[in-house]
Structures are given as C-alpha cells and as structure tokens.
C-alpha positions as CSV (number, residue, x, y, z in Angstrom):
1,X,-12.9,13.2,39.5
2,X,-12.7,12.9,35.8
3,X,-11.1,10.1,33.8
4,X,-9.0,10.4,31.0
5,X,-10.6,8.8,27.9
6,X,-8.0,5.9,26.8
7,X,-7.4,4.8,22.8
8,X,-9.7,2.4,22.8
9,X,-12.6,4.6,24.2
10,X,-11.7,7.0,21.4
11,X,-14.4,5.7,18.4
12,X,-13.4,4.6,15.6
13,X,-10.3,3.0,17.4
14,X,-9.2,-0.3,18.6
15,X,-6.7,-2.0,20.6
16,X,-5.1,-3.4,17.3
17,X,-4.7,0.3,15.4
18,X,-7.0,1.2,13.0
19,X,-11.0,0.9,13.0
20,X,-11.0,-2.4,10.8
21,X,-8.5,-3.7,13.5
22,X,-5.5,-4.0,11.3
23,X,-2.1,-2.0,12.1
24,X,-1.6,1.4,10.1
25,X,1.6,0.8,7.8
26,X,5.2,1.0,8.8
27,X,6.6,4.7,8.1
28,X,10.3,4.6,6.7
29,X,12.6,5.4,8.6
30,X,14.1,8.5,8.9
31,X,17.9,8.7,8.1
32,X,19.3,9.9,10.9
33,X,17.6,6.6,12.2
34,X,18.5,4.2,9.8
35,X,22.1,5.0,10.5
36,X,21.2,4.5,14.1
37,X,19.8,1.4,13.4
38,X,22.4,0.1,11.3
39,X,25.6,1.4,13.7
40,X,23.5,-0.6,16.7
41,X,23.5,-3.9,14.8
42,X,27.0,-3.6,13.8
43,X,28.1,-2.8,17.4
44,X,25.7,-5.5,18.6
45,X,27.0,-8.3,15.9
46,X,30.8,-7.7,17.7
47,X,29.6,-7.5,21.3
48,X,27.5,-10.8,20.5
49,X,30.4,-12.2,19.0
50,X,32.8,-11.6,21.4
51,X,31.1,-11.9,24.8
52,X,27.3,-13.8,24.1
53,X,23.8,-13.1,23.5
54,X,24.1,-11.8,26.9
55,X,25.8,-8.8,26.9
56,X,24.5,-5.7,27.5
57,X,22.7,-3.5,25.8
58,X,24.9,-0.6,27.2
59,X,28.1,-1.5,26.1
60,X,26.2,-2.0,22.7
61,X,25.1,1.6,22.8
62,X,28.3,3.1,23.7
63,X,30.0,0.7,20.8
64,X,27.5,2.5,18.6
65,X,28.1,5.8,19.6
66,X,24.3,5.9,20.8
67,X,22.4,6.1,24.4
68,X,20.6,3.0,25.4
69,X,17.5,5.0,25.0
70,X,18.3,4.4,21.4
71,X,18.7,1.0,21.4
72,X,15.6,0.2,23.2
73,X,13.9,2.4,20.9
74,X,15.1,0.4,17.7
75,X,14.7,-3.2,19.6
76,X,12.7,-3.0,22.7
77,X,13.4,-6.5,23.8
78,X,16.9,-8.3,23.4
79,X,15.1,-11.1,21.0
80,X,14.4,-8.7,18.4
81,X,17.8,-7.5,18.5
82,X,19.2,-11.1,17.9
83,X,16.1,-12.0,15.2
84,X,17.5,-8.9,12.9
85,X,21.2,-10.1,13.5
86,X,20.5,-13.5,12.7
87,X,18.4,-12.9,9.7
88,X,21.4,-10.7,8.5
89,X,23.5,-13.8,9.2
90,X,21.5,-16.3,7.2
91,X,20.9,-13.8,4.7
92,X,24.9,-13.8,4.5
93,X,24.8,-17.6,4.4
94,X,22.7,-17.7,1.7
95,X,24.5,-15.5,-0.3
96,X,27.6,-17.5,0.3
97,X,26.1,-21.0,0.0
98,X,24.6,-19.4,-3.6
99,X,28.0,-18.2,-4.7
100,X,30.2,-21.6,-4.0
101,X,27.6,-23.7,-5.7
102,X,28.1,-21.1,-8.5
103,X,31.6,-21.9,-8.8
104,X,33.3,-23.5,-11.5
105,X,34.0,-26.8,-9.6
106,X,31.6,-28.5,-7.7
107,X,33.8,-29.8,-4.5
108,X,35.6,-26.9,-4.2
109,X,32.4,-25.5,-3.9
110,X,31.0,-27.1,-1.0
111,X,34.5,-27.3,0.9
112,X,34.9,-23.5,0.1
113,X,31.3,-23.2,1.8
114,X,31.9,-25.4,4.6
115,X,35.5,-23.5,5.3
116,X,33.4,-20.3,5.8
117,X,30.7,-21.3,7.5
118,X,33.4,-23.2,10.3
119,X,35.5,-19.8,10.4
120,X,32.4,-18.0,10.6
121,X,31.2,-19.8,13.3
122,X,34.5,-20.2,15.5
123,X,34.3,-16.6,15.3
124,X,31.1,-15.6,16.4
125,X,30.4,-16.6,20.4
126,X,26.5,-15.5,19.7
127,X,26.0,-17.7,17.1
128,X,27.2,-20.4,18.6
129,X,24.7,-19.5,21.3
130,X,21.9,-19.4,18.7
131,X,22.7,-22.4,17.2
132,X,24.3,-25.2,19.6
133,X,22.0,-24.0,22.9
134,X,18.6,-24.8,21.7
135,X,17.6,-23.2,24.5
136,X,16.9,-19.9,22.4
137,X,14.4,-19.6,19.4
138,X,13.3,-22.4,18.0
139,X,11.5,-20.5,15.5
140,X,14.1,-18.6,14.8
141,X,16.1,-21.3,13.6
142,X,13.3,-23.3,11.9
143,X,13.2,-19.8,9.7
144,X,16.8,-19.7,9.2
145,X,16.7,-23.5,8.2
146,X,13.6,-23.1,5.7
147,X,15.5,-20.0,3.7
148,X,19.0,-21.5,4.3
149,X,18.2,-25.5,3.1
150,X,17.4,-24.8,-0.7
151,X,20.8,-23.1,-1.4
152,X,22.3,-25.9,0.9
153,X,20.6,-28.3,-1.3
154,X,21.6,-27.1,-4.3
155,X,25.1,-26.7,-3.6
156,X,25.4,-30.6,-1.7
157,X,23.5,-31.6,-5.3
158,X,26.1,-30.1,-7.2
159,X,29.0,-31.6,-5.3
160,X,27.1,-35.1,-5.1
C-alpha cells in the first residue's frame, strides 16, 4: 500500500513553514472576518465579565451571532481568546492612565484614574480572574505590567 507524502517530505518544506524555516507572513484578514473577529471579542469581553474566564465558548458564539466553528477558528484555544481581551484592556488602561495624567490638575488626575480602574474592575468578573487568581498567565500579566507601569509612573510622578 502506498503512503501519502506528508509536508515535511514535500522538498523545499519544513515543519516550521517555509524552506529557510521561518513562517510565511500573516495574510490580512478578510472583512467578513474581521467583523467576526471583532463581534467575538465583544461578546466574549461581556460573557467574561459577567460569568468568568470559564464560560463557554458557545454562549460566546451565539452572543456574537457566529457558530463555535467560528470562534475556534479565530482563537483555537481559550488563552488566546483572553490574551487579545486583555491586551485590549491594558491597551484601554493605558490610554486612560495617559489621559488623567494629561489633565490639568495633578490629584485629580490620579484619583480620576484610580475611580476608573476600581469601576472597571468591580465590573469585569474575568478580570478579576486574570488579575487576583495568579493562577492564570503570569506572562500575561508581566506584559500588561511592562506596557501599563510607564503611564502609571508618569501619572503617580505628576500627582507626587
């Protein structure tokens, strides 16, 4: 019986993509899937919020008015789904932490900051996860500290 030839029989090819080893690039997404993309992390930011990071990837599907297929397709593992939350969230910090240290008064600033950040947080059961568990990504939230502390910095500074 004859065996199918797999990739990496095929010359030229290896395990890692390419001949040299490196991965090809990253093709854009279509737009019909970056709307996918986007409606899954906005259904998967509320379900997080409201039940955990362990909710189900169904009831995120049906929130965004996609099959599972979908989602597992866009984030094949439930970590990837909560890195590209998170980094939205810190991103949203950072903005936030950047605009109260812009503001005219320094105190009000950082109280203006820390308000948020509570609210934010009281609101958000997956966050909470994230951050009080430290059961779940360290590296994740090494990452989120490293782009989150300079803004932090700057706006404590300013209040000091």
């Amino acid at each position: 019986m004859m065996s199918m030839p797999t990739l990496s029989s095929v010359p030229g090819h290896t395990e890692m993509g390419g001949a040299d080893g490196t991965q090809p690039p990253e093709r854009p997404l279509r737009s019909d899937a970056r709307r996918n993309r986007r409606r899954i992390l906005e259904a998967a930011a509320s379900v997080f919020a409201e039940r955990g990071l362990d909710a189900g990837f169904e009831e995120i599907a049906h929130r965004a008015g996609v099959g599972v297929g979908t989602v597992y397709r866009r984030f094949p593992d439930r970590e990837d789904l909560i890195d590209a939350l998170f980094a939205e969230r810190v991103d949203g910090m950072v903005a936030a932490a950047e605009e109260c240290a812009a503001m005219s008064d320094p105190w009000t600033g950082l109280v203006t900051f820390a308000e948020r950040s509570v609210a934010a947080l009281a609101a958000d059961r997956g966050m909470r996860e994230i951050i009080g568990a430290g059961t779940r990504g360290h590296e994740r939230l090494a990452a989120g500290r490293d782009r989150l502390g300079p803004a932090m910095s700057a706006l404590v500074d300013r209040a000091h």
